[in-house]
N, C-alpha and C positions, 0 to 999 in steps of 0.2 A: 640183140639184147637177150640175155638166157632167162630161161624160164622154167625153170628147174617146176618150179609147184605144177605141172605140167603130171606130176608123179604125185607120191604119198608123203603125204607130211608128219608119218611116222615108222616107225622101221616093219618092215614087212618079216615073215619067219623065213628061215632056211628054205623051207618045203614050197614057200610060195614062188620062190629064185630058183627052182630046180630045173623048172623046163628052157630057162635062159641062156642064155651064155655070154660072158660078157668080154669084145674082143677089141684090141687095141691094132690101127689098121697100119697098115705097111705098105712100104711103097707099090706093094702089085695090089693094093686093093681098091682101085680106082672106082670099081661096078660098087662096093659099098659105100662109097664117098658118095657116090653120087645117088645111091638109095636114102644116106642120110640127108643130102640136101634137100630130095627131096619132101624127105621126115620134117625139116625146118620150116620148106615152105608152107604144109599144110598147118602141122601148129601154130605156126607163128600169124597165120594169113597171109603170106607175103611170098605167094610163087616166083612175082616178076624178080626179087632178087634172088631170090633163091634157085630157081629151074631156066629163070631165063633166057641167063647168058650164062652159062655153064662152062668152065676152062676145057680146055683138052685134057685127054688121056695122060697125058706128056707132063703135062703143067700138074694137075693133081696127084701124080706118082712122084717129082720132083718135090711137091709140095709136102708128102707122105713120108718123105725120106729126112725131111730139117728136122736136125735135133730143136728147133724151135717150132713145132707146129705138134701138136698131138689129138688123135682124132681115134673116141670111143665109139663103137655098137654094141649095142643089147639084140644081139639076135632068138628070133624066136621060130625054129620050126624053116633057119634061112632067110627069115624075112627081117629085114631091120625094122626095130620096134621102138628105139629109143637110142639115143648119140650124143654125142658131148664133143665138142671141140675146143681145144687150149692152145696157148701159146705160153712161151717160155722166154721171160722178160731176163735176159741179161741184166743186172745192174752193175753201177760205175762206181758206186760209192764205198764196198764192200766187196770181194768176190763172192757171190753169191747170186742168185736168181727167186726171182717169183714164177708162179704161174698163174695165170690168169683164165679163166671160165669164160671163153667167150659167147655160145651159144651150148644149151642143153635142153635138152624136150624127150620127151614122150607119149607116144602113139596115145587117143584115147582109151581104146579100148584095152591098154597093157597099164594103163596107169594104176596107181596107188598098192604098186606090191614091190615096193622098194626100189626099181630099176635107178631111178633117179641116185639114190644112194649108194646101191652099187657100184655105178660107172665112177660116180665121185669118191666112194673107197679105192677103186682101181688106182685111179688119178692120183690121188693121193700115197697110194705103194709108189705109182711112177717120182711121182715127187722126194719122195726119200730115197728112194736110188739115185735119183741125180743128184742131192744135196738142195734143192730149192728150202729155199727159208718161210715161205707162206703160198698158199694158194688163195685167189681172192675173184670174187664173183660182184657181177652186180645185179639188180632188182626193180623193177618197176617198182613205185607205189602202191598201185591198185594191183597187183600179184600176189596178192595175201600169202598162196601156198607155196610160193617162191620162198617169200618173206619167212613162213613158218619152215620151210624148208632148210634154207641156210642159219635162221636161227639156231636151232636144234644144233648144226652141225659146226657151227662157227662164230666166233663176234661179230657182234654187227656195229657199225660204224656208220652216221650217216653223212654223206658227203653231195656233193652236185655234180654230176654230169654235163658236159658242156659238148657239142658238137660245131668243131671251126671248120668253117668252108675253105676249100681249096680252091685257089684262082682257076681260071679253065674248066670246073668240073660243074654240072649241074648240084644246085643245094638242095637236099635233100627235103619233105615235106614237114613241116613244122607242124 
């Protein structure tokens, strides 16, 4: 689930983004995928998914290269500090595409100097190059600076989340 308020929930200055850099990863950059996972796991709490069972080298450079998979770093000084991952939803009904925010975070101690916004400015360049018709995120409840985050930056719409079990697989914790 993204968790953007993770960041500033108002726009940081130029000067505060200068020691950043902000890089969209490619198929050989597999050691940063996996620096942002494990960016995810600690934000989020939740190593076991996140660090646990980790794909190969193979599988995440594979995964690096689909024009359907997009995966931001906020590097600071080398170190990844902040990530965002997207997917890019074909649709049927129009030729057209959305992209969707799957997971975004930042480091504590890098928080509240806009990185969150940054990567989601990037994303958003990325999205008008390819022609995507919206980008759309979702939000916990109790994520206030999520919530204040994505307002600021977009409509909000409130809709329900539903999570269907798949036969065969363990159900997730309720």
């Amino acid at each position: 689930m993204p968790d953007a308020a993770r960041d500033a929930t108002a726009p940081a200055s130029a000067a505060a983004l200068r020691s950043y850099a902000i890089r969209v990863l490619g198929g050989s950059d597999e050691a940063l995928l996996r620096r942002a996972l494990r960016l995810f796991g600690e934000a989020f709490e939740d190593a076991p998914t996140y660090i646990g069972a980790q794909p190969d080298d193979t599988y995440l450079s594979q995964l690096l290269l689909r024009d359907t998979f997009i995966a931001i770093a906020a590097l600071h000084d080398d170190r990844v500090v902040g990530a965002m991952t997207a997917y890019v939803l074909p649709k049927f009904e129009q030729p057209r595409s959305e992209i969707y925010i799957y997971d975004l975070a930042v480091a504590d101690a890098h928080r509240r100097r806009g990185l969150a916004t940054a990567m989601i400015d990037r994303l958003r360049s990325i999205a008008a190059e390819r022609g995507a018709y919206v980008i759309f995120v979702q939000a916990d409840y109790g994520d206030a600076a999520a919530v204040a985050l994505y307002t600021r930056l977009g409509l909000r719409e409130d809709v329900m989340h539903f999570d269907i079990d798949v036969p065969g697989r363990i159900p997730r914790d309720a």
